[in-house]
C-alpha positions as CSV (number, residue, x, y, z in Angstrom):
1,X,21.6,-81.0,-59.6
2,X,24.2,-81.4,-56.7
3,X,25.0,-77.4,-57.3
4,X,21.9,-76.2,-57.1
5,X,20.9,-78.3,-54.0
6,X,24.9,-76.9,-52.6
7,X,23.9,-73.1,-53.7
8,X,20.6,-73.3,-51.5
9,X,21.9,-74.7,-48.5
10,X,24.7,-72.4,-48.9
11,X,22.5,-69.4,-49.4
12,X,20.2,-70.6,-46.0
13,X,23.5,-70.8,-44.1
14,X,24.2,-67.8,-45.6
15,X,21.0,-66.1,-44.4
16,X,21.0,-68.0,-40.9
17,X,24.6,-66.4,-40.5
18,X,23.4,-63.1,-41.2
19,X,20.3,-63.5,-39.0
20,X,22.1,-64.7,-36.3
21,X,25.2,-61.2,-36.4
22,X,22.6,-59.5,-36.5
23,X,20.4,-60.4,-33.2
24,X,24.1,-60.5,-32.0
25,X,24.8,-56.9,-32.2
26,X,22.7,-53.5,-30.3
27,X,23.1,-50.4,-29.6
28,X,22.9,-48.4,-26.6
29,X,22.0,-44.7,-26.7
30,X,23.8,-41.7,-25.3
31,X,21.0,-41.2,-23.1
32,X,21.0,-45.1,-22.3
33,X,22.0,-47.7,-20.1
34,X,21.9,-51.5,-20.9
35,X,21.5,-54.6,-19.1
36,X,22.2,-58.1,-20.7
37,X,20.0,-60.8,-19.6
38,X,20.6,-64.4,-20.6
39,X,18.0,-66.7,-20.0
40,X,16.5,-64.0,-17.2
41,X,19.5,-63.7,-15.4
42,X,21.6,-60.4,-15.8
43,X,24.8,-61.5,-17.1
44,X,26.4,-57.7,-17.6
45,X,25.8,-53.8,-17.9
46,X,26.8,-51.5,-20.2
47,X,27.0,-48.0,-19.7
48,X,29.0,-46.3,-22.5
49,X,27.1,-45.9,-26.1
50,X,27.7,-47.3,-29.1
51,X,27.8,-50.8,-30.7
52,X,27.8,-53.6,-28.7
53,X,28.0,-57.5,-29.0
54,X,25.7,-60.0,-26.8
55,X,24.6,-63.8,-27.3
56,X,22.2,-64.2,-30.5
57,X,18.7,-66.2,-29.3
58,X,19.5,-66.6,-25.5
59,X,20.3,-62.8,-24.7
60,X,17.9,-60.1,-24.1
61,X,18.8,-56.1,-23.4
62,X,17.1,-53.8,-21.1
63,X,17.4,-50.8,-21.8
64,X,17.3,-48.3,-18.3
65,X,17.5,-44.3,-18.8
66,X,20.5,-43.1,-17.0
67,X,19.3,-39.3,-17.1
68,X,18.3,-37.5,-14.2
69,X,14.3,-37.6,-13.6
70,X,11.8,-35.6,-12.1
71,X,9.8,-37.1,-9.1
72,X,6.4,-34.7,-8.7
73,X,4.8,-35.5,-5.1
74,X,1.6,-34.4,-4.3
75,X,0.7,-32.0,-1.2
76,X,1.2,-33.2,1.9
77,X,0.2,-32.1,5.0
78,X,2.4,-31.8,7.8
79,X,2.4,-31.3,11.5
80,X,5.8,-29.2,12.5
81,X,7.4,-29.7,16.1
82,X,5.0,-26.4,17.7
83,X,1.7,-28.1,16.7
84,X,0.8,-26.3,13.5
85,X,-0.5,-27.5,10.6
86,X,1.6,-27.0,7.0
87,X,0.6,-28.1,3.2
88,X,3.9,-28.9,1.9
89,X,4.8,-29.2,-1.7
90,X,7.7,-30.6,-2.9
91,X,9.5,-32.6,-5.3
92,X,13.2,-34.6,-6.4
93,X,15.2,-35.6,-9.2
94,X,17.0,-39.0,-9.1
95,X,19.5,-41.1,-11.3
96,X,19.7,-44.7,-11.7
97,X,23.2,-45.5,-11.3
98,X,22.5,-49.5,-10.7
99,X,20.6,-50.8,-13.2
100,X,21.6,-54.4,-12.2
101,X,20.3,-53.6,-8.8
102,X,17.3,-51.1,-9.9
103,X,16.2,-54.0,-12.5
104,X,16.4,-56.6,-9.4
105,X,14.5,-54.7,-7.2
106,X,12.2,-52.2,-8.7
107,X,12.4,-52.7,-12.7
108,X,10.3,-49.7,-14.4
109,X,10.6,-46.1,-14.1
110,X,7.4,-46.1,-12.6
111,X,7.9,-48.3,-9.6
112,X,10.6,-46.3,-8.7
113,X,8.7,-43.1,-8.6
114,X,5.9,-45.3,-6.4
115,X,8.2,-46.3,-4.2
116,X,10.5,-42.7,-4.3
117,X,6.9,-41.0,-3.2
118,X,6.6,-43.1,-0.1
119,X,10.1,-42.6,1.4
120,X,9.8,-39.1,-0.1
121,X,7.0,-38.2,2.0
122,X,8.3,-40.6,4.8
123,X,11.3,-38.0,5.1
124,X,9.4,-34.9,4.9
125,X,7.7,-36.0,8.0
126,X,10.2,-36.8,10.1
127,X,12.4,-33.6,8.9
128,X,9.8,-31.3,9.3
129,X,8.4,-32.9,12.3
130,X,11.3,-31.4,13.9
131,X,11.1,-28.4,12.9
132,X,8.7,-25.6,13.9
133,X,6.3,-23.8,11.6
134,X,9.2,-20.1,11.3
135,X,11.7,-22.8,10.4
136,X,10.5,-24.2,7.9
137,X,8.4,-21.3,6.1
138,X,11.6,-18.8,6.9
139,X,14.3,-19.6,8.2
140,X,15.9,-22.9,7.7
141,X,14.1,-24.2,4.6
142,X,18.1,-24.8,3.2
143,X,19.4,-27.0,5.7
144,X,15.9,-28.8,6.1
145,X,15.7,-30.0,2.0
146,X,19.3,-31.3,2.4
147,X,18.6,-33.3,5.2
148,X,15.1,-34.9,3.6
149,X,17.8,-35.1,0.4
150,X,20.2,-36.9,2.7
151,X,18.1,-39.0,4.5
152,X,16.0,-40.0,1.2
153,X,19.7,-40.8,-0.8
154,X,20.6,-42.9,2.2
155,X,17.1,-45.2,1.5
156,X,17.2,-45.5,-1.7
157,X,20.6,-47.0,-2.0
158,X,19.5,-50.2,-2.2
159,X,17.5,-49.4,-5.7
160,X,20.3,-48.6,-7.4
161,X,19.3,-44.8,-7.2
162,X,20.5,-42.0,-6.4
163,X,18.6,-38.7,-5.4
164,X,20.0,-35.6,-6.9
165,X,18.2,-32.6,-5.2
166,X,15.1,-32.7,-3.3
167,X,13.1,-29.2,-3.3
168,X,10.3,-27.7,-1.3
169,X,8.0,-25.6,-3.5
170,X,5.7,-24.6,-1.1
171,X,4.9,-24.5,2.6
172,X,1.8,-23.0,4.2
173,X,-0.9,-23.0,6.3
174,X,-3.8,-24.9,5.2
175,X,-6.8,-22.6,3.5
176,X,-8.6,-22.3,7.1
177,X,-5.7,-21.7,8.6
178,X,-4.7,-18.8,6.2
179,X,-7.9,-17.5,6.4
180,X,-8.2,-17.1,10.2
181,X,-4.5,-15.6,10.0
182,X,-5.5,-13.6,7.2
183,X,-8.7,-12.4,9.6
184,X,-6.2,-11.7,12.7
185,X,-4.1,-9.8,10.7
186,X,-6.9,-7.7,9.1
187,X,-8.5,-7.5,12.7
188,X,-5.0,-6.5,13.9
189,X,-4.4,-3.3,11.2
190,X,-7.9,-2.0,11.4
191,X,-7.4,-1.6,15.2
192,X,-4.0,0.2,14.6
193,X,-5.5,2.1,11.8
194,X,-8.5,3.1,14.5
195,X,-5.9,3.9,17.6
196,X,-3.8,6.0,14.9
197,X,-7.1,7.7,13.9
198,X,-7.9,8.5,17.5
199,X,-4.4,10.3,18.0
200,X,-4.6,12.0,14.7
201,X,-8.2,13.3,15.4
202,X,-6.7,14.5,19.3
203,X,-4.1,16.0,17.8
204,X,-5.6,17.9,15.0
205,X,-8.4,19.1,18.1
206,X,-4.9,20.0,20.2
207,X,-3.5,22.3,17.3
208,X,-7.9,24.0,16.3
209,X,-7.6,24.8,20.2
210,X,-4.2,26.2,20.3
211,X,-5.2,28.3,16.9
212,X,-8.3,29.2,18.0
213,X,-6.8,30.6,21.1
214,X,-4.2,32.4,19.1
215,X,-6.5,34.2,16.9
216,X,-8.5,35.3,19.8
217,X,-5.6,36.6,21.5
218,X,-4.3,37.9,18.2
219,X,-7.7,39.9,17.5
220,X,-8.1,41.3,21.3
221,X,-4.4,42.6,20.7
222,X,-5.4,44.0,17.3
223,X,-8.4,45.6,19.2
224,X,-6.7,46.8,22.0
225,X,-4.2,48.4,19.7
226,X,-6.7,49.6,17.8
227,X,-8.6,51.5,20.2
228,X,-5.6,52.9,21.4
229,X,-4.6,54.3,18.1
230,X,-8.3,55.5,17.7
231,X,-7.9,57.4,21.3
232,X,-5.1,58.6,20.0
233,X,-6.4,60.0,16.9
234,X,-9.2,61.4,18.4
235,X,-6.9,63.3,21.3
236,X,-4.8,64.4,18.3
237,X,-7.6,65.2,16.0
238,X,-8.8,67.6,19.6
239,X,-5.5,69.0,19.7
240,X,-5.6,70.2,16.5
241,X,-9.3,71.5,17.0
242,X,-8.2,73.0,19.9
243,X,-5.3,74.4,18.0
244,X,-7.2,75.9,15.0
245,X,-10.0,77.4,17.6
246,X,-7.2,79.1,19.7
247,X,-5.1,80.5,16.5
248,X,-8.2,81.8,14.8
249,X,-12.1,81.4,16.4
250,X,-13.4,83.0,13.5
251,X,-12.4,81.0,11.1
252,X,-13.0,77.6,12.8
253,X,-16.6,78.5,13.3
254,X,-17.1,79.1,9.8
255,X,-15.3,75.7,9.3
256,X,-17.6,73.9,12.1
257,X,-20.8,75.7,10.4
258,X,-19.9,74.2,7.0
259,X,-19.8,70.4,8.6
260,X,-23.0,71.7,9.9
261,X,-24.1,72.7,7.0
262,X,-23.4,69.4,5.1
263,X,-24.3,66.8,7.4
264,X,-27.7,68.8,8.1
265,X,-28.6,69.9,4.6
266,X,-28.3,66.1,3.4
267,X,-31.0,65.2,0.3
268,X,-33.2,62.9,3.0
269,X,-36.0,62.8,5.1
270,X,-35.0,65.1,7.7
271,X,-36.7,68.8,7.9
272,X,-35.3,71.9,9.7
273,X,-38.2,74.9,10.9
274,X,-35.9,77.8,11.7
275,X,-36.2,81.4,11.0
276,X,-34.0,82.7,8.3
277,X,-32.3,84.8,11.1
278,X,-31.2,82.1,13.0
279,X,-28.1,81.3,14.3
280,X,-27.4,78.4,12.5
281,X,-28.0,80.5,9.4
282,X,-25.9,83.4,10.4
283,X,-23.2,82.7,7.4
284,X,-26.5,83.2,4.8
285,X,-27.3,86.4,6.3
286,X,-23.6,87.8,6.7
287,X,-20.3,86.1,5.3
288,X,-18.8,87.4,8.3
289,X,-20.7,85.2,10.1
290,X,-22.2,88.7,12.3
291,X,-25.6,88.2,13.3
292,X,-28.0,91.6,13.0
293,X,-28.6,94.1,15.7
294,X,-31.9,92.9,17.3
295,X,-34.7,95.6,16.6
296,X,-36.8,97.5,18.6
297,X,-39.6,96.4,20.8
298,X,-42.6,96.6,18.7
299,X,-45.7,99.1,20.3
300,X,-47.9,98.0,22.8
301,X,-51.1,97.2,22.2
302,X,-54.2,98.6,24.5
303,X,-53.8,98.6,27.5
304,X,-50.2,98.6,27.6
305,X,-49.9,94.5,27.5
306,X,-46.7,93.4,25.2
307,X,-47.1,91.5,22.4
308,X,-46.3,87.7,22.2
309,X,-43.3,86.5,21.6
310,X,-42.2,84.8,18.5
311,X,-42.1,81.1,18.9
312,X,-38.3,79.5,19.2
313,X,-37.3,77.5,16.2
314,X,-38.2,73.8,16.7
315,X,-36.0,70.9,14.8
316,X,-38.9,68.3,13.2
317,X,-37.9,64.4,13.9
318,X,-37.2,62.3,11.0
319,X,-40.0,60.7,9.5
């Protein structure tokens, strides 16, 4: 009897023992940081992983992430140091390298990033305050993020935190803003665009003036030259007439009568009344080109009147 009631206390203490290493004992993560509490007060903080030992029953352990995490703060708008108007986006990353201090003053992840968007935007204004609207959109957006980076570090020592980076995403105008600029600009072009149209248009009427001119010199010349080499022709063409007449007459009035003949004998409406023994027939008559012996006077009639004479040849008009 006294065995068994020995074996069951044994095997409570047993348990109770087991119980008790075991709520004595926790881990801490790699990504982890620990803080013991007794009673609610931190007694300690443990930072490297592994297996660790505490008070069973009275100790507690917080467990704080010791990665670095991401702060996202919602546009801002911000007045730069020339008066104009910027949405700024930007955002940080912070560690918690207190947790003894981060668990006294802020305790949860999302406290912190509460109270990290207030002196976050805090900074930005007073940065950027300073600064005017090329500075911050061009020229000095570098220095400007370390000093918000700086400034915010500096404030939020006292949470146990420390700010890692602090970035601007984006700074512009508001929409309005952009949309008048974006007008301006528009306005601006269209009036460059119009002022190089003008020139274009003077110069293109500059170089049709100047061509014009240059083909009407160009044509007067060619008909100038022309007419002189027509003149000349013609003297020459003369010259040889002259020529050909002088070195045999016969022959270049034969020649002559044949252009006559051709340009007057054309298939057309043009009619000729001559007598056979013309002139301008002489070369049908004789091949020579002689014309006959005129004949004897015909008889009087009574009274010794002459007759009439034959009527001249007559050259009929076109019809």
């Amino acid at each position: 009897m006294r065995l068994g009631i020995f074996g069951g206390i044994a095997a409570v203490v047993i348990i109770i023992a087991l119980v008790l290493g075991y709520s004595a004992l926790f881990t801490v993560p790699q990504t982890q940081q620990a803080l013991v509490v007794r009673l609610g007060e931190p007694v300690r903080v443990v930072f490297d992983p592994g297996l660790h030992v505490k008070m069973p029953l009275i100790d507690s352990v917080i467990y704080i992430d010791k990665r670095i995490l991401d702060l996202e703060n919602p546009a801002q708008e911000v007045i730069a140091s020339d008066q104009k108007r910027l949405v700024v986006d930007a955002f940080a990353r912070y560690r918690i390298v207190d947790p003894l201090r981060f668990y006294q003053s802020i305790r949860t992840i999302e406290g912190a990033n509460g109270q990290l968007a207030t002196l976050l935007n805090s900074a930005l204004r007073r940065v950027l305050g300073e600064s005017s609207f090329q500075a911050v959109v061009r020229d000095e957006r570098a220095g400007l993020m370390a000093r918000i980076q700086e400034q915010l570090d500096r404030e939020t020592q006292n949470y146990g935190i420390n700010v890692v980076d602090v970035r601007i995403r984006r700074a512009d105008l508001p929409d309005q803003n952009s949309q008048a600029v974006y007008q301006r600009m528009q306005t601006e072009r269209q009036r460059e665009a119009a002022e190089f149209r003008a020139q274009g248009s003077q110069r293109s009427q500059e170089i049709r003036s100047r061509a014009d001119r240059e083909v009407t010199v160009l044509i007067a010349d060619a008909q100038s030259q022309s007419e002189q080499i027509r003149g000349e022709g013609d003297a020459e063409r003369n010259r040889i007439f002259a020529e050909a007449y002088g070195s045999d007459p016969d022959f270049f009035a034969f020649y002559r009568s044949m252009q006559a003949y051709e340009a007057g004998l054309k298939p057309n409406d043009t009619r000729l009344l001559l007598k056979p023994d013309s002139n301008f027939f002489r070369y049908f008559v004789d091949p020579s080109g002689q014309m006959p012996a005129p004949s004897a006077p015909a008889p009087s009639g009574e009274g010794g009147a002459p007759q009439a004479a034959a009527p001249s040849p007559q050259l009929a008009t076109p019809r």
